[in-house]
Every structure is written in structure tokens, then in C-alpha cells.
N, C-alpha and C positions, 0 to 999 in steps of 0.2 A: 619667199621660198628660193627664189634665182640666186640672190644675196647669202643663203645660209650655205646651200648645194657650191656657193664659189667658196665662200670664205672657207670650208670643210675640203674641199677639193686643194686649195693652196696651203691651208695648215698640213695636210698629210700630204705633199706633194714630193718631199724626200723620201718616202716610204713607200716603196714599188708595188708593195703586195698589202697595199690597203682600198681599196675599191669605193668611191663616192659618185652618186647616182640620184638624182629627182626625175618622178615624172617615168621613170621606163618602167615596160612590162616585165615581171618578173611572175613567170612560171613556176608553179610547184607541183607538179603533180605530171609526169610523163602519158599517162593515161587521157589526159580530159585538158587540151587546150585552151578549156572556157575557166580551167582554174588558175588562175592570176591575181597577184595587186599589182598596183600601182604606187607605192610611196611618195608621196611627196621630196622627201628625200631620206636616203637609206646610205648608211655604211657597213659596207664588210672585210673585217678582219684578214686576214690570210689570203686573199683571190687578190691575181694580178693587175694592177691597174691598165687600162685598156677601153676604149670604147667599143660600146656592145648597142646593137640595135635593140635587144633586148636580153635577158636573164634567165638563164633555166637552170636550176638549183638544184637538180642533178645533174647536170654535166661541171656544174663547177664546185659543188662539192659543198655548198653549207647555202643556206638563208641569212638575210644579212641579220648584222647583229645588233646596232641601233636604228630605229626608224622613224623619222620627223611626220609628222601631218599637222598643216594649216588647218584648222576648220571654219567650217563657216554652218550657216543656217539649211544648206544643201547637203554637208557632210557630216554633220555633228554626230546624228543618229548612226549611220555608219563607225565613224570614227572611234564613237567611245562602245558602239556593240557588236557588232558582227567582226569588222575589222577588227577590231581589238581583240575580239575571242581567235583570230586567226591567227594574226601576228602570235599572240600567247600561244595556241594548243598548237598550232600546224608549223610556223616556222620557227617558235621559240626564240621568236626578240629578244636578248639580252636586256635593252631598254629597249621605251615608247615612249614617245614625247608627242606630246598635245598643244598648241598654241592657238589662239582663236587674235585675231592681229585686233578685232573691234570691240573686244568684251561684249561682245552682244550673244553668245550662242553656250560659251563655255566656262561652269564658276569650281572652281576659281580659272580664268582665261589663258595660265598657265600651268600645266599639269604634267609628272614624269613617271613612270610604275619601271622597275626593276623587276625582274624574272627571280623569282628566288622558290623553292620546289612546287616550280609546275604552277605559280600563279602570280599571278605581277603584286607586287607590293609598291604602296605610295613613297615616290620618293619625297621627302620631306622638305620644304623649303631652306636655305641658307641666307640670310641676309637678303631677301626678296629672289635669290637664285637657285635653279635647279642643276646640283652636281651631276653630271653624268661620269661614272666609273669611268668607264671606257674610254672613251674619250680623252678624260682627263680637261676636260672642259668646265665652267659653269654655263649654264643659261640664264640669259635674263633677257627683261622688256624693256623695251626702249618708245617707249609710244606706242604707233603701231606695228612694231617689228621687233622682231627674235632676232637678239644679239648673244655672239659667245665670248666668255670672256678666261682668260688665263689664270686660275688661281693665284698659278707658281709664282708669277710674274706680275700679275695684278691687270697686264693690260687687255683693254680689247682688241680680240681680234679685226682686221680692216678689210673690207671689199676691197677690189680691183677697183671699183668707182672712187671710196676714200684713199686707196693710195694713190690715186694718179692726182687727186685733189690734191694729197698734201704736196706729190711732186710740182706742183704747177705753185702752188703758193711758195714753195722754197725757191722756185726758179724766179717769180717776181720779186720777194726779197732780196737775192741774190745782184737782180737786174736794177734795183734801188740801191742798194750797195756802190753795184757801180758808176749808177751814175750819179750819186753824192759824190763818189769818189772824182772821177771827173770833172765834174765842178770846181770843187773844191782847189783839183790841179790847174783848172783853168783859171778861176780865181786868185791863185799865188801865183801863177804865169803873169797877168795882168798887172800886178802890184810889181814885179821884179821890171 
């Protein structure tokens, strides 16, 4: 979940008025502050990127428009009823995306529904991955973990953890480089 909410947050990180959130309270209803989700992680369209100690969907003007949940054995029954009838009726998810990390709670352990009049439709698998419109995304599984990946481009997208890896690996090849190289100087200095 940490991992999707970052890689999502650096993909639309040029785009000011797109909004990425896991884990915060979002308010619906001005009346009854007992009515809330919590998404595990949620995008929205149009609202200014910004940290929020929490979300209230009438002062900013929409419900988000895709929204992630991990489940597990504790959420499942949530995830796929109640929650999902809210998301659908009351906020009007554009998508809903399902991922259970252990196949133990959700079949099939990857699952995406589309908003199409007023009921979510399954979104269909593609080569083992879930297109999301909006986005402009696919999803796929990676073991235990929800990975997004680039159609256009074909690549996956990288945590903050894998790029700093690959920085660290380019910087010891780099530091192998030179010290071949230096050898090598040292070694023809030797001979001359």
C-alpha cells in the first residue's frame, strides 16, 4: 500500500491538480461526521495537490475518482460489500480496485469494476493485468505486491526504494569503472 500511494504520488507529481492519498479520512456527508472511508489509497482528479489531515468532499468539490484497497481476511467482507456499495452509490468511484497481497481471502486476488450507469462493471483482465482508464495505467502482481505498470511505454513504474537502488548500483559501477581505470593507468605507468 505505502509503495502504490508513492509510486502514484511521483507518477502525477507534475500535475498540480491531481490529488494522491492512502489511509486518510475522507468525509462525505456534512451532516454526520461518523460518515467516512478510509481508502487505502484514493486518487482525485481535478483537487489541488496539497496535504490534508483529512478530506471533506464538499468543501473540495468531488469524491475521489479511483480507489485502491488491500484486503485481507479482516477487510474482505467490507471491501467487496458495504464498502464497495459506497464507493459505487454514494461517491461514485470512477474505478475500484481490489488486491488481496496473499491469495488467501479474494478469488480471483486481483479484481477491478468500472462505474458505467450507476453499477460497476468487471473490468476484464489484459495479459494477466488490470487496465485502469484513468489512470492510464495497468495493474499487475508481482508476488506479493501490486505493481503499476506503463502500457505506452511498456515499463514499470519504480518506488522511491527501487530508484534509489538503481542509483546506488549505477554509482558502484561507475566506482568500478574507475578503479579499472586507475589500474590500468597505474599498470602502464609501471611498464614505462
Amino acid at each position: 500500500m505505502v509503495d502504490l500511494i508513492d509510486v502514484l504520488k511521483r507518477h502525477f507529481a507534475g500535475d498540480p491538480n491531481t490529488y494522491v492519498s492512502g489511509n486518510l479520512l475522507l468525509y462525505y456527508d456534512p451532516t454526520d461526521e461518523r460518515k467516512h472511508l478510509s481508502p487505502d489509497c484514493s486518487v482525485v482528479f481535478g483537487v489541488p495537490d496539497h496535504e490534508r489531515i483529512n478530506y471533506l468532499t464538499w468543501e473540495e468539490g468531488k469524491c475521489p475518482d479511483v480507489v485502491f484497497e488491500v484486503t485481507s481476511s479482516s477487510t474482505k467482507s467490507a471491501d467487496t460489500r458495504r464498502t464497495f456499495e459506497k464507493y459505487r452509490d454514494v461517491w461514485k468511484a470512477k474505478e475500484y480496485f481490489l488486491f488481496d497481497p496473499f491469495k488467501d481471502d479474494l478469488t480471483p486476488s486481483m479484481q477491478g469494476y468500472r462505474l458505467r450507469a450507476g453499477q460497476y462493471v468487471t473490468i476484464p483482465p489484459r495479459d494477466g493485468r488490470l487496465p485502469s482508464q484513468l489512470l492510464g495505467l495497468h495493474l499487475e502482481r508481482d508476488e506479493n505486491e501490486l505493481r503499476l505498470r506503463d502500457p505506452a511505454t511498456g515499463t514499470r513504474l519504480r518506488t522511491t526504494r527501487e530508484d534509489a537502488d538503481a542509483r546506488h548500483r549505477r554509482a558502484d559501477i561507475e566506482r568500478q569503472r574507475a578503479d579499472a581505470a586507475e589500474a590500468e593507468l597505474a599498470r602502464l605507468r609501471s611498464r614505462l
